[in-house]
C-alpha positions as CSV (number, residue, x, y, z in Angstrom):
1,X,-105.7,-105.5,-6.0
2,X,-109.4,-105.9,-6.5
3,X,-111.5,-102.3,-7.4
4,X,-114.8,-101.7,-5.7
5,X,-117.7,-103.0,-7.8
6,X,-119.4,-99.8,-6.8
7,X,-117.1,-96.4,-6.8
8,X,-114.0,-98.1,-8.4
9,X,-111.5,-97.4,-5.9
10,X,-109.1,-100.1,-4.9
11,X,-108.9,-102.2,-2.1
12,X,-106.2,-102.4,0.1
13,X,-105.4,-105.9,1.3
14,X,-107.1,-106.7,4.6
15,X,-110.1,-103.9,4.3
16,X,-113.4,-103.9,2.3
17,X,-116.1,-106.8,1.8
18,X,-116.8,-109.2,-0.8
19,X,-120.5,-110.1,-1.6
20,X,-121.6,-113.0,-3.6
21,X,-124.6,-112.9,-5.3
22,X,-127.1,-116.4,-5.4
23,X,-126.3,-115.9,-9.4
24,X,-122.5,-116.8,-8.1
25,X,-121.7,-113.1,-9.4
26,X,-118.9,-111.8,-7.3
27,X,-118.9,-107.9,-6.1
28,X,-116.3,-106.1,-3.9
29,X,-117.1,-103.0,-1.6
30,X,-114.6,-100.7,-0.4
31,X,-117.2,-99.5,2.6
32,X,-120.4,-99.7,3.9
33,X,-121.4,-96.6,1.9
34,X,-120.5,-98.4,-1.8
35,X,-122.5,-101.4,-0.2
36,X,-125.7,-99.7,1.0
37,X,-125.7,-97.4,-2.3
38,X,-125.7,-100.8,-5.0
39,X,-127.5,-103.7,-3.1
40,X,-130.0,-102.3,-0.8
41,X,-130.8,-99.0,-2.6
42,X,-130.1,-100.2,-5.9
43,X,-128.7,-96.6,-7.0
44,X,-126.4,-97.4,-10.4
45,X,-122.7,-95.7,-10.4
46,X,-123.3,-93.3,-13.3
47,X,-125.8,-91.8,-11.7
48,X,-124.0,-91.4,-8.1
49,X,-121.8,-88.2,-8.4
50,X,-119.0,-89.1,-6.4
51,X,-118.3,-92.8,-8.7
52,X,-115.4,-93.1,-11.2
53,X,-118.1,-93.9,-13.4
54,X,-120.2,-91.1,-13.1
55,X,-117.1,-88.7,-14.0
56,X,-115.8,-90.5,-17.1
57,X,-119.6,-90.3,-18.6
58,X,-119.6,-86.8,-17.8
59,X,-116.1,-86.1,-18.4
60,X,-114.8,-84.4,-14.8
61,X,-112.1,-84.8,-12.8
62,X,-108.9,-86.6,-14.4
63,X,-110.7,-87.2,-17.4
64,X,-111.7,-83.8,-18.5
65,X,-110.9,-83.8,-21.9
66,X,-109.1,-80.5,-23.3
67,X,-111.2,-78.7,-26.0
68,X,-109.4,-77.9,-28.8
69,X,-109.5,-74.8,-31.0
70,X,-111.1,-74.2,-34.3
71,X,-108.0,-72.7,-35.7
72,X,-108.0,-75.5,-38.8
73,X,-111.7,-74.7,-39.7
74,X,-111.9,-70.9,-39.9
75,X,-108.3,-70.5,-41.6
76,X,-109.7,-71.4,-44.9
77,X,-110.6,-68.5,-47.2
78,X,-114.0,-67.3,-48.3
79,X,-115.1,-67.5,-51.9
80,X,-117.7,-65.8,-53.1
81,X,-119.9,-66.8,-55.9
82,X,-121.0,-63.8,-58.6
83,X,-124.2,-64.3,-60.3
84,X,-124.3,-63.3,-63.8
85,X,-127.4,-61.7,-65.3
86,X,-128.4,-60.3,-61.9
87,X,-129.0,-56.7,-62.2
């Protein structure tokens, strides 16, 4: 199944448009929405909140990314360094 150029959603069989470019590039649209948004307002899909692309750049969604702790890096002991000849 082809995945809108656009919002990256597939494309059920029978639905969506295909629009071809005068380069021959090919680009598939779920909706008129996803269509409007790239070719006649020229908006990119990182910067469009509700695009697959805009939450994997800024990590939302399914692709939130755990944070992990900082267990490994504060286990290991202090030294401390003595100066000699300071009074």
């Amino acid at each position: 199944m082809p995945r809108c150029t656009f919002c990256g959603k597939e494309i059920t069989k029978g639905t969506g448009k295909l629009y071809i470019y005068a380069s021959g590039k090919v680009a598939n649209f779920c909706s008129n929405k996803c269509e409007k948004n790239l070719i006649q307002l020229k908006r990119k899909p990182v910067n469009t909140r509700w695009t697959d692309a805009f939450k994997k750049e800024n990590k939302k969604g399914i692709y939130k990314v755990e944070s992990t702790q900082k267990s490994d890096i504060s286990s290991t002991p202090k030294t401390k360094v003595l100066k000699s000849g300071s009074k």
